[in-house]
C-alpha positions as CSV (number, residue, x, y, z in Angstrom):
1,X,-65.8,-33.0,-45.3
2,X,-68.2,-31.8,-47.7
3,X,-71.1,-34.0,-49.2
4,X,-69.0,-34.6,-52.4
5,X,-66.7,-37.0,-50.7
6,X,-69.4,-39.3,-49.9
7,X,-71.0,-39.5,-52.9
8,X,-67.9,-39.8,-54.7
9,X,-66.9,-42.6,-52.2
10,X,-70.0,-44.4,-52.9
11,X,-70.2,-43.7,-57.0
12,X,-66.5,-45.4,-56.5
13,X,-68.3,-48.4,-55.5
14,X,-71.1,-48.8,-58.0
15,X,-72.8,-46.2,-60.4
16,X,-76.0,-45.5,-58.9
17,X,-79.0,-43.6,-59.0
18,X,-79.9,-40.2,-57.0
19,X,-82.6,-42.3,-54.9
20,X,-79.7,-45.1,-54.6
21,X,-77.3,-42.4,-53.0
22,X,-79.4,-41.6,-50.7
23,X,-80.3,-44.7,-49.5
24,X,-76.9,-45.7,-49.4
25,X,-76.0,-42.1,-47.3
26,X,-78.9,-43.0,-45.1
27,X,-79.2,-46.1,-44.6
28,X,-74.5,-46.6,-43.6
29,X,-73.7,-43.5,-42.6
30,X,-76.0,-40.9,-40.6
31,X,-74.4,-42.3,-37.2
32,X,-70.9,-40.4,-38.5
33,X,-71.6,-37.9,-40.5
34,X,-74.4,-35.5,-41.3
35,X,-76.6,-36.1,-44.6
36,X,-78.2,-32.6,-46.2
37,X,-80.3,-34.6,-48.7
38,X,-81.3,-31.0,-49.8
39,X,-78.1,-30.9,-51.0
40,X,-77.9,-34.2,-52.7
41,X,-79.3,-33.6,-56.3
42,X,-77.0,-30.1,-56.2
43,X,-74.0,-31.3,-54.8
44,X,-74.8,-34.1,-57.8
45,X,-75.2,-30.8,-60.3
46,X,-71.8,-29.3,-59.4
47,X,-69.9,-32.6,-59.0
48,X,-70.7,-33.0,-62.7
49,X,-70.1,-29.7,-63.6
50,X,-66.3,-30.4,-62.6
51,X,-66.2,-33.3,-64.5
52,X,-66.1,-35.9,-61.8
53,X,-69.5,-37.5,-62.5
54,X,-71.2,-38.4,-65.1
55,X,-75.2,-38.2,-66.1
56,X,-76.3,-41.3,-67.5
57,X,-80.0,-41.6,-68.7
58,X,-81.1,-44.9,-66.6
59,X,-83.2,-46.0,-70.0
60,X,-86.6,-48.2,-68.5
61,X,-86.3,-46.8,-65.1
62,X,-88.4,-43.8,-65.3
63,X,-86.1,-41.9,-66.7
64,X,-83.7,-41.9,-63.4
65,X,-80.8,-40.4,-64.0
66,X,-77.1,-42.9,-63.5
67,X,-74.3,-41.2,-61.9
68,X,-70.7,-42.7,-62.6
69,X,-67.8,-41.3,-61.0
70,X,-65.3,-40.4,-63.6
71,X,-61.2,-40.6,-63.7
72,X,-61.2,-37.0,-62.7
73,X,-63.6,-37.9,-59.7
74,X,-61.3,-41.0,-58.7
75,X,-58.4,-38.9,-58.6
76,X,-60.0,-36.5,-56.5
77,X,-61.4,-39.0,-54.4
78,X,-58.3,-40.9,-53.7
79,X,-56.5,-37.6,-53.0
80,X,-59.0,-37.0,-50.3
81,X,-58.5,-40.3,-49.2
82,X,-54.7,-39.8,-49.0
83,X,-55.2,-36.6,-46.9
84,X,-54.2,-37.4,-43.6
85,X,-55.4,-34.0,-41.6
86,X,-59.2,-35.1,-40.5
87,X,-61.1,-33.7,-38.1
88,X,-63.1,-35.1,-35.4
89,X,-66.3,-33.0,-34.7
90,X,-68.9,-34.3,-32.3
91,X,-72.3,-32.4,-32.0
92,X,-74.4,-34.3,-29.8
93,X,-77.1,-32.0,-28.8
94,X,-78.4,-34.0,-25.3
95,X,-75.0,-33.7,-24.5
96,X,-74.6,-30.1,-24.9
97,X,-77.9,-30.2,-22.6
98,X,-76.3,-31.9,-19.8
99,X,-73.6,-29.7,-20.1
100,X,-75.8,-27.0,-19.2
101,X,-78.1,-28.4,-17.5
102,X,-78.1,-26.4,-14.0
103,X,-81.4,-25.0,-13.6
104,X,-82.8,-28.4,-14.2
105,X,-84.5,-30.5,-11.6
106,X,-83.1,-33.8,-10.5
107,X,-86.2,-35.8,-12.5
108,X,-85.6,-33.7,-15.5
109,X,-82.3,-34.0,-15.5
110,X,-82.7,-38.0,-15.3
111,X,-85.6,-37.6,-17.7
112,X,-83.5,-36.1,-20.0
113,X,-80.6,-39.0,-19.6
114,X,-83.5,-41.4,-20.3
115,X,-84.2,-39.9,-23.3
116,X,-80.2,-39.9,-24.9
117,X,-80.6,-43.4,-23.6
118,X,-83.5,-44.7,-25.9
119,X,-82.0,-42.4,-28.9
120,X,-78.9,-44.3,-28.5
121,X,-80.8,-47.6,-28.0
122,X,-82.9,-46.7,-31.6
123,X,-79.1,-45.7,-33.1
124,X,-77.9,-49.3,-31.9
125,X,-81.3,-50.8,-33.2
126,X,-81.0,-48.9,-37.0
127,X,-77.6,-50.0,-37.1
128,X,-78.0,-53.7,-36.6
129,X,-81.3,-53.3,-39.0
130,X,-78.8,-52.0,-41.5
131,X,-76.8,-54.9,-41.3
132,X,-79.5,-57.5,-41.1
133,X,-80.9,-56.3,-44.6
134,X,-78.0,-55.0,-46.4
135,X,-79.0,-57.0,-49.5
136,X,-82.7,-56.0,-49.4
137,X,-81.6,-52.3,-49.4
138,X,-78.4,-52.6,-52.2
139,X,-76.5,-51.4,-49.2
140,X,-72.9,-52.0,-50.4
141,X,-71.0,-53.5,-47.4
142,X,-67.1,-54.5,-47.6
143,X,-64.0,-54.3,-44.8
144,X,-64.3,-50.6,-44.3
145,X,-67.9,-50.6,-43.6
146,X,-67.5,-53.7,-41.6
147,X,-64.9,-51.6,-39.2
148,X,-67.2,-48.5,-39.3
149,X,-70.3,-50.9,-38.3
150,X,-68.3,-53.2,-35.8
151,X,-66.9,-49.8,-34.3
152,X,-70.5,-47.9,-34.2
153,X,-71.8,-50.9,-31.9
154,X,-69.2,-51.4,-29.7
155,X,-69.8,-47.1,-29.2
156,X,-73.2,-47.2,-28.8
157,X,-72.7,-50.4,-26.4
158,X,-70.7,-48.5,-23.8
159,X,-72.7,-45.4,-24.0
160,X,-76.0,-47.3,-23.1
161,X,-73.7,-48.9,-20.5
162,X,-72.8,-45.9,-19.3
163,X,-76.0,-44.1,-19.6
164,X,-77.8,-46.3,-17.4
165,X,-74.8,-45.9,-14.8
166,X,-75.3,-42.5,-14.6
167,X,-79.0,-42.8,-14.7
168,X,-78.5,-45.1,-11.5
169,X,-76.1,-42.8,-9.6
170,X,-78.8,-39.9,-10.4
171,X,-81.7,-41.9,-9.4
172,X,-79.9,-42.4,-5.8
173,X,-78.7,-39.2,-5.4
């Protein structure tokens, strides 16, 4: 999925502001996909250069520009939506470490597990901040999000869980 799709999703919402984008993109979903804010204010350029946003001077806000999605960007949206051939990609770098973690000693091989475990404590952490100030932050938040939030917990849950299994076994090895 390219950028677009987010930031159509989200201008489907609410019209909103560059800066609003990207607090939305950061602030509800980093833990499943990938933000390039370099790539925000062109993806932004192009998207209305196809005619599925439009610019809006956001008059007595410092001149910030408004982005609405437009009928064209709906349709494209929705047909995205529609699509049902998604793929999963996973790019966990500690894990990729582990993987290859041979010529590692035994205490930095567990010090490396301890660290994946307090990243994925932080992730569980910025979640549940998320969700705690939703309002403060004009995160939107409806049943998809919910289902996204309620699924990223329950993830990061048994991964901690397992983590400090493995970090267990290792440290009686």
């Amino acid at each position: 999925m390219s950028q677009k799709y987010a930031i159509l999703g989200l201008l489907n919402i609410s019209p909103m502001t560059g800066y609003m984008i990207k607090k939305n993109l950061e602030l509800s979903m980093k833990k499943f996909w990938p933000i390039s804010y370099g790539g925000l204010y062109p993806t932004l350029h192009k998207l209305s250069n196809e005619q599925m946003v439009q610019v809006e001077d956001n008059d007595g806000n410092r001149g910030q520009l408004l982005y609405h999605i437009t009928p064209q960007g709906k349709r494209v949206f929705h047909e995205w939506m529609k699509n049902k051939n998604c793929t999963i990609q996973n790019k966990d770098e500690y894990i990729l470490k582990l993987f290859l973690s041979k010529d590692l000693k035994k205490q930095e091989r567990i010090d490396l597990l301890r660290n994946y475990l307090l990243q994925k404590k932080q992730m569980y952490h910025d979640i549940q901040s998320i969700l705690d100030k939703q309002k403060q932050e004009q995160l939107y938040y409806d049943k998809g999000m919910e289902i996204v939030s309620k699924y990223s917990l329950l993830t990061l849950e048994s991964e901690i869980n397992i983590l400090n299994t493995i970090i267990e076994e290792e440290n009686h090895d």
